[in-house]
C-alpha positions as CSV (number, residue, x, y, z in Angstrom):
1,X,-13.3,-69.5,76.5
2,X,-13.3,-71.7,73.7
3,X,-16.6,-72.6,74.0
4,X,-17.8,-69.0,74.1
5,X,-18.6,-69.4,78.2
6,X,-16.7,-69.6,81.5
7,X,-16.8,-72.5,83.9
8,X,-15.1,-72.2,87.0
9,X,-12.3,-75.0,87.0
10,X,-13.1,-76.3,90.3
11,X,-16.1,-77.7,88.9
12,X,-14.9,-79.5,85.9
13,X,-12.8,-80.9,88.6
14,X,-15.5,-81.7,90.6
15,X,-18.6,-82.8,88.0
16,X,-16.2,-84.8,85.6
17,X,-15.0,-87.4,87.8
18,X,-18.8,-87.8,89.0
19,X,-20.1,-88.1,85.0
20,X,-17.5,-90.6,84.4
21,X,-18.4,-93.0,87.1
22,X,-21.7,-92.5,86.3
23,X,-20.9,-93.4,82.3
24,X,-19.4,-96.7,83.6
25,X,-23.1,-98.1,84.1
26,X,-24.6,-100.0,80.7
27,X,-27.1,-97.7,80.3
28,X,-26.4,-96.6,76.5
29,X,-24.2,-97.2,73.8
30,X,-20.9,-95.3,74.7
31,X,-22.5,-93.0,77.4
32,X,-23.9,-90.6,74.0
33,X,-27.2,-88.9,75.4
34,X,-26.4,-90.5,79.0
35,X,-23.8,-88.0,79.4
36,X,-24.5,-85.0,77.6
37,X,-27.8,-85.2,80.1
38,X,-25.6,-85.6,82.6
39,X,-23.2,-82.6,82.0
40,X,-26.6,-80.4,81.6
41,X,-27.4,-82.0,85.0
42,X,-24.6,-81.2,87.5
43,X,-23.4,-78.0,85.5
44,X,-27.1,-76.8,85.7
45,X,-26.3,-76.9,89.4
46,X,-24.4,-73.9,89.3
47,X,-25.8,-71.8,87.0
48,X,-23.9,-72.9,83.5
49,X,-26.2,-72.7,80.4
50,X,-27.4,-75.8,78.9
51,X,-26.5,-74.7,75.4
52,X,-22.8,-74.6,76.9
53,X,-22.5,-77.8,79.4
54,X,-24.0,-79.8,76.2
55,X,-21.2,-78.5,74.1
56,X,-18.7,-79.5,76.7
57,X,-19.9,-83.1,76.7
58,X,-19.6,-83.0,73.1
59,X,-16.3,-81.9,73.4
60,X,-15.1,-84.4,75.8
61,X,-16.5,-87.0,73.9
62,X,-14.8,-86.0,70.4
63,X,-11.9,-86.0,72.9
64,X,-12.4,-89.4,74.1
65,X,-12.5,-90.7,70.0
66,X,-9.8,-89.0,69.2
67,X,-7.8,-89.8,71.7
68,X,-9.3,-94.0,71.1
69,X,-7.9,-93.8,67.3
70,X,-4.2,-95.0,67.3
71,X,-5.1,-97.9,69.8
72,X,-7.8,-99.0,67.2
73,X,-5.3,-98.0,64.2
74,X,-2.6,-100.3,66.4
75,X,-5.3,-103.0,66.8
76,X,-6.4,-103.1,63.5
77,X,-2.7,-103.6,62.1
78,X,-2.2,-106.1,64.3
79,X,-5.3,-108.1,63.1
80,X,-4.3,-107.7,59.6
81,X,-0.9,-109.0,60.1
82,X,-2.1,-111.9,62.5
83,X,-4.6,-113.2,59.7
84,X,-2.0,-113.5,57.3
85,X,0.3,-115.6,59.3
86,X,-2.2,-118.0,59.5
């Protein structure tokens, strides 16, 4: 609804598992373009606009950043205190 469209949950259940095996393979810098293709792909299957699968894999990317910053905040404080010690 968010997203101005209507996907069926079963097949966000379905397609997302697929898309992120398939993102595991080194095919592109962080799966961008790999997977928004993908989502186009499999939601395409069942009649889900391309405007709105595309804007789902945006989405679950900015997810996957957002949810990636403490660790790298974490990690990065934990460099700068290790460098100093030496």
């Amino acid at each position: 609804a968010g997203l101005h469209g209507s996907i069926p949950p079963i097949y966000i259940f379905l397609f997302n598992p697929i898309i992120a095996v398939a993102l595991i393979a080194p095919i592109s810098i962080g799966g961008l373009g790999t997977g928004s293709v993908l989502y186009v792909y499999f939601y395409g299957l069942v009649g889900v606009p391309q405007t709105l699968a595309f804007a789902l894999s945006l989405v679950k990317q900015a997810e996957i950043y957002v949810g990636s910053l403490p660790g790298g905040v974490l990690w990065l404080r934990k460099s700068e205190t290790g460098s100093r010690a030496e």
